[in-house]
C-alpha positions as CSV (number, residue, x, y, z in Angstrom):
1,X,-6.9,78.3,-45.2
2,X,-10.2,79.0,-43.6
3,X,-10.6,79.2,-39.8
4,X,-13.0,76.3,-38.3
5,X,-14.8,75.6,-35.3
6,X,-16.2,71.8,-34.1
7,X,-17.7,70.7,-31.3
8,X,-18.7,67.1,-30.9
9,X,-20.2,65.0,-28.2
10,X,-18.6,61.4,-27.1
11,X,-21.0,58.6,-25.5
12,X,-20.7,58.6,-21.9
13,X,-20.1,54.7,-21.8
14,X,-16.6,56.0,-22.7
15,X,-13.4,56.0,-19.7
16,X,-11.3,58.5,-20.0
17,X,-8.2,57.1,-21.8
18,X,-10.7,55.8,-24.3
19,X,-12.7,59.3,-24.6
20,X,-9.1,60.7,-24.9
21,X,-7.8,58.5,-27.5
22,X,-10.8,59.5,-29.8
23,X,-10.1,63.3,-29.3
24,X,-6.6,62.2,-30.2
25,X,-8.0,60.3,-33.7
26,X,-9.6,63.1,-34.5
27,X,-6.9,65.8,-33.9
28,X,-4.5,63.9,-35.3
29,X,-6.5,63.4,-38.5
30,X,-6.8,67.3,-39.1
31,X,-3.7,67.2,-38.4
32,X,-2.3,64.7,-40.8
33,X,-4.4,66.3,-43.9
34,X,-2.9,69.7,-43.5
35,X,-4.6,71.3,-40.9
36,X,-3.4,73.2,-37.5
37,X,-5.1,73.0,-34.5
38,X,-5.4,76.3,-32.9
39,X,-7.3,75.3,-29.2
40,X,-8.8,72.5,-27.6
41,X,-10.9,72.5,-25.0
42,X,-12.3,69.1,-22.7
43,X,-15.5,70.9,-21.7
44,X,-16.1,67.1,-20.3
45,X,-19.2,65.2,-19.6
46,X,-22.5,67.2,-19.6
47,X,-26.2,66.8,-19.5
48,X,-27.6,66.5,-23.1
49,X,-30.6,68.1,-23.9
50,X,-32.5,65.9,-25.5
51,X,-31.9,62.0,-25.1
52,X,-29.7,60.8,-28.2
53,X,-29.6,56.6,-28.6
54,X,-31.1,56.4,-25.1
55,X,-28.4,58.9,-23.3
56,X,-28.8,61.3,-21.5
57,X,-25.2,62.6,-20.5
58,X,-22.1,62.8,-23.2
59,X,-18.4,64.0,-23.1
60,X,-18.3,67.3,-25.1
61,X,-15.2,68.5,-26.8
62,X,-14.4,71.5,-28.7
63,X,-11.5,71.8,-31.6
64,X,-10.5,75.1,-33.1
65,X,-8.4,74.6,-36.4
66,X,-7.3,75.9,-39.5
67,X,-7.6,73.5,-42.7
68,X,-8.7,73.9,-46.5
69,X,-12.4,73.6,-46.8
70,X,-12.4,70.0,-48.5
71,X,-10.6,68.9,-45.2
72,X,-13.7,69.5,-43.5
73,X,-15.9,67.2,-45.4
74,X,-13.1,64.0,-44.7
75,X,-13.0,65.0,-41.0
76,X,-17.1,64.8,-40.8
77,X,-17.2,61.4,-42.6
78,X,-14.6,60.4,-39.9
79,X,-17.0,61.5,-36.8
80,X,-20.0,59.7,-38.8
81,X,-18.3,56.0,-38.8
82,X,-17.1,56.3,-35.7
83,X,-19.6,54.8,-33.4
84,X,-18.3,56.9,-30.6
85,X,-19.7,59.9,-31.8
86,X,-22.9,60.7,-30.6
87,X,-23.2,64.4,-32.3
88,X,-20.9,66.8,-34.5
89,X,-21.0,70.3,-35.4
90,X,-18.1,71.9,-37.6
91,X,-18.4,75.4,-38.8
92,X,-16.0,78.1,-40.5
93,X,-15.6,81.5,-38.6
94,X,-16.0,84.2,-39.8
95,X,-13.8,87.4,-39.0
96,X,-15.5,88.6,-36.2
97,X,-16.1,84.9,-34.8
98,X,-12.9,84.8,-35.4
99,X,-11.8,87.5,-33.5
100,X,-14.3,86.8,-30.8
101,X,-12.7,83.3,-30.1
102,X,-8.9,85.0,-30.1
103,X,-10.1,87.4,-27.3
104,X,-11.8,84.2,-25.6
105,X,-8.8,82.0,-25.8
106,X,-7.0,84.9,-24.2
107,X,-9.1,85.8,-20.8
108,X,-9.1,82.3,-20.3
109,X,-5.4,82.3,-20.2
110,X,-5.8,84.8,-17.6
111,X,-8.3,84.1,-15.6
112,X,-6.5,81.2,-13.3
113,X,-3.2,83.5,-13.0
114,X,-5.5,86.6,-11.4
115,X,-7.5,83.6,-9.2
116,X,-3.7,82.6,-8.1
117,X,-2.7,86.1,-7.7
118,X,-5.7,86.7,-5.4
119,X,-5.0,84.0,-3.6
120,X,-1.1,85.1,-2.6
121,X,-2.4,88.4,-1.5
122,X,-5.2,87.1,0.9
123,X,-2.1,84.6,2.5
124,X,-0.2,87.5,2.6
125,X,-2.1,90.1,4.4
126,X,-3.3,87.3,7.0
């Protein structure tokens, strides 16, 4: 099993129970044909660079996972019928991406419990 990164971008028509309910479809898709899904992130909704189909704004999402390599190809026919999808990218990591988005995954894990820690010192000494 190869390691594999994908970002893709949602129109911005979407609410949020609908925007989650395609990040769901899709998870549970890699999920269903053998793959695991390592991190997700809701980086939510963000100016696009360019205009795509006349927007300007989109909800992003990102999906680490690990899944055979022909798993890939059904998950990217999946984001091209659904009309949702404004944009995909999927691509494997290699070992140093790899290890790169370990050590990522990790300081941000720890970044909110040093922001809370800060914060029960500086109520403590006042």
């Amino acid at each position: 099993m190869n390691h594999y990164e994908t970002v893709f971008i949602l129109t911005p028509v979407l609410s949020d129970a609908q925007m989650k309910e395609a990040v769901d479809k899709f998870t549970g898709f890699i999920k269903e044909n053998g793959g695991e899904i390592v991190n997700e992130e809701n980086w939510g909704l963000r100016k696009l660079a360019y205009p795509i189909q006349k927007k300007s704004t989109g909800f992003y999402t990102l999906v680490e996972f690990d899944a055979n390599p022909d798993m890939v190809k059904k998950l990217e026919t999946q984001f091209r019928r659904d009309e949702r999808v404004l944009r995909f990218l999927t691509f494997r990591l290699d070992k140093y991406a790899h290890a790169y988005a370990i050590k990522r995954r990790s300081l941000k894990g720890q970044k909110p419990a040093t922001t809370q820690e800060e914060v029960a010192v500086e109520t403590k000494e006042d």
